[in-house]
N, C-alpha and C positions, 0 to 999 in steps of 0.2 A: 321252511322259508328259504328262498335261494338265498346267495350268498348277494351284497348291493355290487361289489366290485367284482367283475372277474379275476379269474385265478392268475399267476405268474405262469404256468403253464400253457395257458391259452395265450397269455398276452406275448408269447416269446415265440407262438407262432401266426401271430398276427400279420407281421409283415410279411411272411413268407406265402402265406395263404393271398396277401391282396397281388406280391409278385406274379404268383402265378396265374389267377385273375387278370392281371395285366397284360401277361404272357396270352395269354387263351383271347382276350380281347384283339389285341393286336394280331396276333396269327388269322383270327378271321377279318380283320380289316384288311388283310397281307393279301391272303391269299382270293378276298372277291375283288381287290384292285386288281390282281394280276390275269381274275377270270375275267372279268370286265372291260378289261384293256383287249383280251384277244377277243371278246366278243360281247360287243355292249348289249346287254338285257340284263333286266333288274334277277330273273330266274337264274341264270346265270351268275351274277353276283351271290347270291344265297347259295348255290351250289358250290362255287367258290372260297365262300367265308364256311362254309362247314367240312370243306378240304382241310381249310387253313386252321379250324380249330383240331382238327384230326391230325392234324402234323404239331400241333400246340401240345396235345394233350401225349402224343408221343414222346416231345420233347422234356416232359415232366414225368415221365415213367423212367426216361434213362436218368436225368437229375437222381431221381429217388434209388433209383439201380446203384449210379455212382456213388452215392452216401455211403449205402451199405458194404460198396467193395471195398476190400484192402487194396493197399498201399499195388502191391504184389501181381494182385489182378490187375490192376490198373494199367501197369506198367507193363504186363505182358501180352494185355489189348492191343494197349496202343502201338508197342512192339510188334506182334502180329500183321496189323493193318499198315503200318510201315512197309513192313517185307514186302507184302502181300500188294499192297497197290504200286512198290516198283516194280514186280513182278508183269503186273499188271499191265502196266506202262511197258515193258520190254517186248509186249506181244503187238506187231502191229495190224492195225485197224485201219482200214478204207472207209471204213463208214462210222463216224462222228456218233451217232443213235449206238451202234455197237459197241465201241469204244468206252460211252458214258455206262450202258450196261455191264459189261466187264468190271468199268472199274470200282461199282457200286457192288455186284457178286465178289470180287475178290476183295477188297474189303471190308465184306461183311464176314468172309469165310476168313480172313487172317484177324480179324476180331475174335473169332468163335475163338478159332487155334490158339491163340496167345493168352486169352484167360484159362483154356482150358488146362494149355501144356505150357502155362508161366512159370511153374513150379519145376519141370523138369530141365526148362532151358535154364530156369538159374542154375539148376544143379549140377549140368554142364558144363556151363560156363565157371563153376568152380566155386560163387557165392555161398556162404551161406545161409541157407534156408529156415528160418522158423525161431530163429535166435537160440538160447542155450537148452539144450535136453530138460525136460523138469523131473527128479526125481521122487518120486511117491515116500508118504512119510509113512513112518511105523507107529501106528496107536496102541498105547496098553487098552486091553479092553475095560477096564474100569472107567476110564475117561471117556470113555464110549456109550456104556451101560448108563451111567449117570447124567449123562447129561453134557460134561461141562465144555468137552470138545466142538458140540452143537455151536455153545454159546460165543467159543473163538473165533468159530469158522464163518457167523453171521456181522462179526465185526471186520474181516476182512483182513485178518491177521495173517492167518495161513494161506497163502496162494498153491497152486497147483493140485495133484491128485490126491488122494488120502490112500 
């Protein structure tokens, strides 16, 4: 028999799921005003609002990307695409269309670089990376054999290597 209420895990991603729903709605409202606007046909509009949910639903795969990165990447992304789009900006461009592509390749490429090689610039620049060394502990093997070390280590006592 299911359960009458749902769970505290569902319900705590409730809102998150309607956001993005909302997100995904309006991206396609977004984007067939804007097909519509440069060319009014209803076909046209449809083509448009499923641009707009395809830039919607991009938009929610980097969300979820960014959850998952550290601190670290993050900052050597954004680091990256910094550099990287005044770089960008220093090269000049006659042509506006060119210009805008540039500046979309080179920060997408000082995105790449900067998560990829965030790690080294800090190491460079002299910060410390990864916070303190962990040293590995030494077990008697009895504590091993038996069991009771298992039992520690599921409580979350012991942190780092064994």
């Amino acid at each position: 028999m299911p359960a009458p209420f749902p769970r505290r895990k569902e319900m705590r991603k409730f809102p998150l799921t309607m956001a993005r729903l909302a997100l995904l709605g309006l991206s396609f409202l977004t984007g067939g005003i804007i097909v519509y606007g440069l060319h009014p046909s209803n076909s046209f509009f449809w083509i448009g609002g499923l641009g707009g949910i395809a830039v919607g639903l991009v938009a929610i795969l980097v969300e979820r990307w960014v959850a998952r990165a550290s601190v670290q990447t993050l900052l050597g992304g954004i680091g990256g695409m910094i550099v990287f789009l005044l770089l960008a900006k220093a090269i000049p461009m006659r042509n506006p269309r060119l210009d805008f592509l540039l500046l979309i390749v080179m920060g997408y490429i000082g995105l790449v670089v900067g998560t990829k090689k965030g790690r080294e610039v800090a190491l460079l620049l002299g910060e410390k990376v990864g916070g303190r060394k962990e040293v590995p502990k030494l077990l008697d093997t009895s504590s091993i054999i038996d069991g009771r070390i298992a039992d520690v280590c599921e409580t979350g006592f012991l942190e780092g290597p064994l």
